[in-house]
C-alpha positions in Angstrom: 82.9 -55.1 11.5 80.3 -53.6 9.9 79.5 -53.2 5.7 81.9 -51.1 4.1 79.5 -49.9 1.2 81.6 -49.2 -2.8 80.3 -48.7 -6.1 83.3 -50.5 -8.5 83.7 -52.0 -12.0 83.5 -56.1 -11.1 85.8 -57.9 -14.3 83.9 -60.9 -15.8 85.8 -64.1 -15.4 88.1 -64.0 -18.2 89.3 -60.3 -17.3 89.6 -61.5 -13.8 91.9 -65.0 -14.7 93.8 -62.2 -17.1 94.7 -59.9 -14.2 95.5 -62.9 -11.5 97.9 -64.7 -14.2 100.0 -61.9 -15.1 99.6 -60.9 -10.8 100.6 -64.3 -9.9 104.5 -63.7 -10.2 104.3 -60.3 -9.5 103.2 -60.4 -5.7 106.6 -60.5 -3.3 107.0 -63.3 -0.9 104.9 -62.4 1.8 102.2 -60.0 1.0 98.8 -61.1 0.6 97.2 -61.5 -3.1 94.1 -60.4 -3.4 91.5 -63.3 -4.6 90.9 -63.4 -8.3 87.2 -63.7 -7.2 87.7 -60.2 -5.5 89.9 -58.3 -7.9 87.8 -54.9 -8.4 88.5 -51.0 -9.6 86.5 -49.2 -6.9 84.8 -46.0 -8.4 83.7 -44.4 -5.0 83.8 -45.6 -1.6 81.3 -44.9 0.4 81.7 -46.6 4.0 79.0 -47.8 6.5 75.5 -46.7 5.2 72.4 -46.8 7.2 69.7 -48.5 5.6 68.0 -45.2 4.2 71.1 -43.8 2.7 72.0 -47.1 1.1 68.2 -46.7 -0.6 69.3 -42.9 -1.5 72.7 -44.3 -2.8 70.5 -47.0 -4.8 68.4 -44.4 -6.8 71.5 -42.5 -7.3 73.5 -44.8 -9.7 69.5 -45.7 -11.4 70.3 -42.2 -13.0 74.0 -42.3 -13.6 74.5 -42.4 -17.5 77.2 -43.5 -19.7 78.5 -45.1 -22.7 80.1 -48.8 -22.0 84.2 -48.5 -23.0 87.2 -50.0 -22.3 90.1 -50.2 -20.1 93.2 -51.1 -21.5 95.3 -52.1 -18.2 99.1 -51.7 -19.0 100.7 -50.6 -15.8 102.2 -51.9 -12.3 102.6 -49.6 -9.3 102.3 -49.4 -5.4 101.4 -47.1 -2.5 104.4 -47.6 -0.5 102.4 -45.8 3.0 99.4 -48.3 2.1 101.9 -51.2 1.3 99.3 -52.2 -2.0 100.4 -53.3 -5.2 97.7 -52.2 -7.4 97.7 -52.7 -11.3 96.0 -50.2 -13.5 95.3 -48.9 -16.9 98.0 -46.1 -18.7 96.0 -43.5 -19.1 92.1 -43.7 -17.7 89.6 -43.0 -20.6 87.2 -40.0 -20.5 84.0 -42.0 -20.2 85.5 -44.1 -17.0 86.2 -40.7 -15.3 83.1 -39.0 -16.6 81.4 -41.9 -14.5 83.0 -41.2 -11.6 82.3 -37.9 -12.5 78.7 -38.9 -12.8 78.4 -41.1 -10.3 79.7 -38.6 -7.4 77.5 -36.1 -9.1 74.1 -38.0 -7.9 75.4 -39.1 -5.0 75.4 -35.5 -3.6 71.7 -36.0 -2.6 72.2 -38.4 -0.2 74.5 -36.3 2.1 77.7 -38.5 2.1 81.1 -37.1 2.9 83.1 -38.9 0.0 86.8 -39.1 -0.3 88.4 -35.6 -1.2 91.3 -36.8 -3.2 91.8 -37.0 -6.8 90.5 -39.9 -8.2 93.8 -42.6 -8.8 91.8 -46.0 -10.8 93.5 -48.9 -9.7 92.8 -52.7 -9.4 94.4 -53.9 -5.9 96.5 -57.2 -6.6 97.9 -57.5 -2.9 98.2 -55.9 0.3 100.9 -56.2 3.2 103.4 -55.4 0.2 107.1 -54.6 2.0 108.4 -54.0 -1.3 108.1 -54.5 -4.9 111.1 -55.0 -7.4 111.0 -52.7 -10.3 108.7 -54.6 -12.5 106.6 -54.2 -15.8 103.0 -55.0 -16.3 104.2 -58.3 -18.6 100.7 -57.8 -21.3 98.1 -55.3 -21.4 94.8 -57.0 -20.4 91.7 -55.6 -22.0 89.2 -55.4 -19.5 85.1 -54.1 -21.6 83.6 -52.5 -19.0 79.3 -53.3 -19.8 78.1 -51.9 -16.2 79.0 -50.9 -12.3 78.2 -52.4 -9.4 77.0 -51.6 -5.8 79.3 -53.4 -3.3 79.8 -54.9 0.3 83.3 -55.5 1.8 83.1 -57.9 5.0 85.6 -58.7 7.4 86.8 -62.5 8.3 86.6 -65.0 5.6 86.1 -64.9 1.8 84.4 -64.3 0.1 84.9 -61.1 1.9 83.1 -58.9 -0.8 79.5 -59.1 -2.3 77.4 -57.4 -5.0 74.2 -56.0 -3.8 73.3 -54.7 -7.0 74.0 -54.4 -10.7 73.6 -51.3 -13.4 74.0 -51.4 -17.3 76.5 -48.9 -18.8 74.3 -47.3 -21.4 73.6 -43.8 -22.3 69.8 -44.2 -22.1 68.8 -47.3 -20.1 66.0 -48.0 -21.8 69.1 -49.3 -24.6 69.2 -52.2 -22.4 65.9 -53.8 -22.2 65.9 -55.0 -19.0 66.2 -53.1 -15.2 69.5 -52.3 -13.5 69.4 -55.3 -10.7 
């Protein structure tokens, strides 16, 4: 199988033991929970890239601005076609869908066909989901969202995603002192 290529918000450690806990007994018997290591809110999926689109893709999100924020994730739900329980925040703040917004924006350069649909945020807690009970996200988790990252999904064995790359959330990157990688 070949790279699937994302760009997604990656939760530091403690978001990510916050979102597996409170996942742990809400998974049904015999789905498939997604690895706390792998738990991600994808912001644009991008697919296979050859290697000079994945360099376009790259100096798109160098000029992607915005403001770090906050996602306050409240809410349980799941695509019954797709069979995923996916978790997700109440309402999605402005600046998370001003940098899908964004990041979309500068990826027009590099001649991608990107997914058509409205954008639904979501963090994917378990696939091969039959059913779910009618359940409540037990505790809002809040998740500080500092930066993005350019992704790698893998078939076989875990760790079946990697980060390629890293970028600051900041309004003017020269705020962070240091380069995107």
């Amino acid at each position: 199988m070949s790279e699937r290529w994302f760009f997604a918000l990656w939760p530091d450690p403690g978001v990510q033991a916050a979102l597996a806990a409170q996942a742990r007994d809400l998974v049904p018997a015999g789905a498939r929970a997604i690895h706390p290591d792998e738990l991600h809110l994808t912001l644009a999926f991008l697919g296979p890239l050859a290697p000079e689109v994945l360099r376009c893709v790259e100096k798109a999100a160098e000029r992607v601005e915005s403001a770090p924020f906050e996602l306050l994730i409240g809410r349980i739900g799941l695509f019954d076609r797709a069979r995923v329980l996916w978790c997700a925040p109440d309402f999605p703040p402005q600046p998370l869908i001003g940098l899908v917004s964004g990041l979309r924006g500068q990826l027009e350069v590099c001649d991608l066909t990107l997914d058509p649909r409205p954008y639904r945020p979501h963090v994917t807690l378990a696939r091969r989901v039959a059913a779910a009970a009618s359940v409540k996200w037990p505790t809002a988790v809040r998740w500080p969202v500092r930066e993005f990252v350019l992704a790698a999904g893998y078939g076989g064995a875990g760790p079946r995603y990697r980060i390629r790359r890293r970028w600051p959330l900041a309004l003017d990157r020269s705020e962070t002192g240091r380069d995107p990688v």
